[in-house]
C-alpha positions in Angstrom: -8.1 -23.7 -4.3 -9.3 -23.6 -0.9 -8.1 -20.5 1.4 -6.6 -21.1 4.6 -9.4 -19.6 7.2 -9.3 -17.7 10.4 -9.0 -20.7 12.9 -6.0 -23.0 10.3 -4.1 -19.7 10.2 -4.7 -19.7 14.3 -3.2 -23.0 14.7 -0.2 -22.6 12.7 0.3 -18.9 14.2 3.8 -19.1 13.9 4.1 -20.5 10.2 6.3 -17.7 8.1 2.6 -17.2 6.1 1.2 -15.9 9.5 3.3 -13.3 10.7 0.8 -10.7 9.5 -1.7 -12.2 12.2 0.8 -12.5 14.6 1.8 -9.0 14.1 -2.0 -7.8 14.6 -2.5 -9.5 17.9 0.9 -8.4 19.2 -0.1 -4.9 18.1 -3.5 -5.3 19.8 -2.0 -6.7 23.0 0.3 -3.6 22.8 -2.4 -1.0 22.3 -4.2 -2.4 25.4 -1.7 -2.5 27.9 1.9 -1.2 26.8 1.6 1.7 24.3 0.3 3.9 26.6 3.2 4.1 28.7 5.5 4.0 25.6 3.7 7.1 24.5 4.1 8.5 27.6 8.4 7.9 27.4 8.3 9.7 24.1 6.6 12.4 25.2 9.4 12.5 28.4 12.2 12.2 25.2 10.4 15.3 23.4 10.5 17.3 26.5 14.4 16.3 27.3 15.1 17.3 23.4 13.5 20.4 24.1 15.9 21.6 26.7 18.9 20.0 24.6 19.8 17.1 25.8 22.1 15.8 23.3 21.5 12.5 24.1 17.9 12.7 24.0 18.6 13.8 20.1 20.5 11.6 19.4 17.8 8.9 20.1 15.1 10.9 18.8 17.6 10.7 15.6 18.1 7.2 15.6 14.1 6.4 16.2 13.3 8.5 12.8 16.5 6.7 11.1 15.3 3.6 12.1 11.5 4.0 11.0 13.3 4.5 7.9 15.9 1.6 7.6 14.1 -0.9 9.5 11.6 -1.9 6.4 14.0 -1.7 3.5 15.7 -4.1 6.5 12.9 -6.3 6.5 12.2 -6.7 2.7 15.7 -7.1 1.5 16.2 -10.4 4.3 12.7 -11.8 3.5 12.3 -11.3 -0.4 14.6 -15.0 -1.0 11.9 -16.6 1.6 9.0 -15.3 0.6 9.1 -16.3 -3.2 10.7 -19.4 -2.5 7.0 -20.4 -0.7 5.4 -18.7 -3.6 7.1 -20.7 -5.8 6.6 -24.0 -4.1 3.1 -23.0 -4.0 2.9 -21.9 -7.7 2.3 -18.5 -6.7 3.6 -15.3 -7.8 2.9 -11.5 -7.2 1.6 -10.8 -10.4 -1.2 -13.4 -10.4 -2.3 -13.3 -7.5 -2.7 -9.0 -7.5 -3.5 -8.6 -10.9 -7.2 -6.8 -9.7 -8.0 -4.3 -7.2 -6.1 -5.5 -4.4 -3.1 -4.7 -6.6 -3.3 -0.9 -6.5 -2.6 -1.2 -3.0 0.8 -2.2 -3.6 1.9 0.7 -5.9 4.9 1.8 -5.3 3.0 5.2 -6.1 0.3 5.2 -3.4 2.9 3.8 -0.5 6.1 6.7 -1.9 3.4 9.3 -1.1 2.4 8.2 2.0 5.7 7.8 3.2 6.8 11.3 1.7 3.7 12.4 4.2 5.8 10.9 6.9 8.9 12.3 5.9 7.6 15.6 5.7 6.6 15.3 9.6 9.9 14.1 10.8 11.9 16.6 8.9 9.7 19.5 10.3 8.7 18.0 13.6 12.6 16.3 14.3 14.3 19.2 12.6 13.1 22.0 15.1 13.5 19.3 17.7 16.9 19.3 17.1 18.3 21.9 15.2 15.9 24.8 16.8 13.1 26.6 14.6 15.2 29.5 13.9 18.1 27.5 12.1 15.3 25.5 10.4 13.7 28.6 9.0 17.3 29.2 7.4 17.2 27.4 4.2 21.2 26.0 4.6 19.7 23.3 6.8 16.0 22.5 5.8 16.9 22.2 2.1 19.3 19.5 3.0 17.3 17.7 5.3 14.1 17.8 3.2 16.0 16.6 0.3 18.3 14.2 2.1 14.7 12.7 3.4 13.2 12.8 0.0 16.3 10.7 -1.5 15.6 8.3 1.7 12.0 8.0 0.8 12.7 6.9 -3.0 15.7 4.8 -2.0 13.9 3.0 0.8 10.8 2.6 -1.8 13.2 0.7 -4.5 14.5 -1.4 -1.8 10.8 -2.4 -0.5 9.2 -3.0 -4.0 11.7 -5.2 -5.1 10.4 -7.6 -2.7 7.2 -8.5 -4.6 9.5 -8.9 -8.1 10.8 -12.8 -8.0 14.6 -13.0 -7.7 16.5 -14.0 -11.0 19.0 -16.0 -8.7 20.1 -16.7 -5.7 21.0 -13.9 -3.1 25.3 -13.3 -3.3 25.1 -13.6 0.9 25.0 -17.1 2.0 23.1 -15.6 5.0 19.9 -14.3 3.1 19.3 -17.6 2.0 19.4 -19.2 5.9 16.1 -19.1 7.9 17.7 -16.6 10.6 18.0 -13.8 7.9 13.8 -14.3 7.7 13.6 -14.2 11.5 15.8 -10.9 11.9 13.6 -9.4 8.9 10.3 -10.3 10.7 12.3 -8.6 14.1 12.2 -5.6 11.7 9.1 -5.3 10.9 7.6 -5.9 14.6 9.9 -2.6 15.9 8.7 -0.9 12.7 5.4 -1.3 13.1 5.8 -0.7 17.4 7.3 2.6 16.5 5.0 3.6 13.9 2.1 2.5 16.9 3.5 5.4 19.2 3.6 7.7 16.4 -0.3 6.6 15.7 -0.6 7.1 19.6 1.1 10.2 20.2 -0.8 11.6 17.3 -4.2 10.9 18.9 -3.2 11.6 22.5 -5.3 14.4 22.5 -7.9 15.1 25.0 -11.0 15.4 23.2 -13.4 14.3 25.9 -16.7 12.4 25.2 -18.9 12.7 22.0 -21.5 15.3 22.0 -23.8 12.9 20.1 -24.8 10.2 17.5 -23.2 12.3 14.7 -20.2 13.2 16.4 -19.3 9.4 17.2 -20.3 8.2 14.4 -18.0 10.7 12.4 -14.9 9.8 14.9 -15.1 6.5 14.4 -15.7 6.0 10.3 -12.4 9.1 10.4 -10.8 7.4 12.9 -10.7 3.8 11.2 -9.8 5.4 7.7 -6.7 6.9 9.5 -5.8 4.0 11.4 -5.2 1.7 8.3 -4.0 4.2 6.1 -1.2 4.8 9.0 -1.2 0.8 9.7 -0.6 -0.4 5.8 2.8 1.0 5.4 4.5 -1.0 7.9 2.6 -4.2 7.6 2.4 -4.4 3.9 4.9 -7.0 3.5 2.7 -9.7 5.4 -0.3 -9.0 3.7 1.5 -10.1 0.5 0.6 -13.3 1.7 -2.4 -12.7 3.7 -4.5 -9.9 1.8 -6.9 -12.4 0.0 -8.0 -14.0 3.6 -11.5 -12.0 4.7 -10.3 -12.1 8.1 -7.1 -9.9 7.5 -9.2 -6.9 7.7 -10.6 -7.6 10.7 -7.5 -8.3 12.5 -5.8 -5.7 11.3 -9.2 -3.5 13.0 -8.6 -5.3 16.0 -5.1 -4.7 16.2 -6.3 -0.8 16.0 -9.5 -1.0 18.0 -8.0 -0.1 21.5 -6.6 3.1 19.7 -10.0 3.9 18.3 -12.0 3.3 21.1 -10.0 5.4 23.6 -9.9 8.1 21.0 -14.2 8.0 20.0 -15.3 7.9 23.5 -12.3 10.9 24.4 -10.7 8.5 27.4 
């Protein structure tokens, strides 16, 4: 069967089967000219959560609840769609990620990179808003770490049942309409946007110019490596249905190539 290629999947940009590209050139357009100054808004809400603004922790809270809810979100208002064209296509999960590409989508390998995450908010957010000292008390980060923990594995079921084929139709008369696939695709775009200021804030670090060949050569094979392994979680839904296209890889680079390039040559 023939694969759709770079320049069909162009032309029918906004087909449900291309949301993964659109999502990598929004990202890139992003990266270029907006996430700069959405990094730089965070880094004003970290500094009002420092000197206890409770409003400014209350939307820090939200933000770190949302990266959270936003793709269970997502896959529980696409899964009807999505294996509804699979099925019209004679697809299904199973044979068409019965290889190596299907190792990337277990459950296993995206629970543990998400529990990385977790780990991050509950000690980064934690002392952000509860203080280091309480944190240090084990009456609050025992509840926190395991209240993230039971997040991680709920939020994990909820994702992964969206490559199993439904038995019937969804009870909600809404998540078999086309609006409930548009406000899951909304999900995953603010997903993705938040985990991109994350990704940003993370490298904002001023590490100036290379000192040589080695050097930049070692940024940027590290720096790629992170980027998708930070970029997979959030956009693993679309490449369901766009993994086996060769030029998936590349937009997904592209998407984090302003990122990389600032960081490598330490603008």
């Amino acid at each position: 069967m023939k694969r759709p290629d770079l320049r069909h999947a162009f032309a029918n940009l906004f087909a449900e089967s291309n949301r993964g590209l659109l999502l990598d050139l929004v990202v890139f357009v992003a990266n270029l000219f907006l996430m700069r100054k959405l990094t730089g808004l965070f880094i004003d809400l970290f500094s009002l959560v420092s000197a206890e603004q409770p409003l400014a922790k209350l939307a820090l809270s939200l933000i770190a609840l949302g990266m959270m809810i936003l793709p269970a979100a997502g896959a529980v208002l696409k899964r009807w769609h999505f294996h509804q064209r699979w099925k019209q296509a004679n697809k299904s999960f199973d044979t068409e990620y019965d290889g190596g590409y299907g190792c990337l989508f277990n459950p296993i390998f995206y629970f543990c990179l998400n529990v990385v995450l977790m780990s991050a908010v509950v000690a980064g957010i934690g002392d952000l808003l509860f203080g280091k000292a309480l944190m240090e008390n084990g009456w609050y980060f025992l509840p926190l770490l395991f209240g993230g923990l039971f997040l991680t594995i709920f939020q994990t079921v909820l994702i992964y049942r969206y490559f199993s084929p439904p038995q019937r139709p969804p009870k909600s008369e809404f998540l078999q309409r086309p609006e409930s696939e548009q406000l899951g695709d909304v999900c995953i775009f603010v997903n993705m946007l938040l985990f991109q200021v994350a990704w940003n804030l993370l490298t904002d670090l001023p590490l100036g110019p290379p000192s040589g060949v080695a050097e930049l050569i070692g940024r940027i094979g590290f720096l790629t490596f992170i980027a998708f392994l930070i970029y997979f979680p959030p956009r693993m839904l679309y490449l369901a249905e766009d993994l086996h296209r060769k030029s998936t890889w590349w937009t997904m680079l592209l998407a984090n190539s302003p990122v990389i390039a600032r960081v490598v040559l330490g603008l």
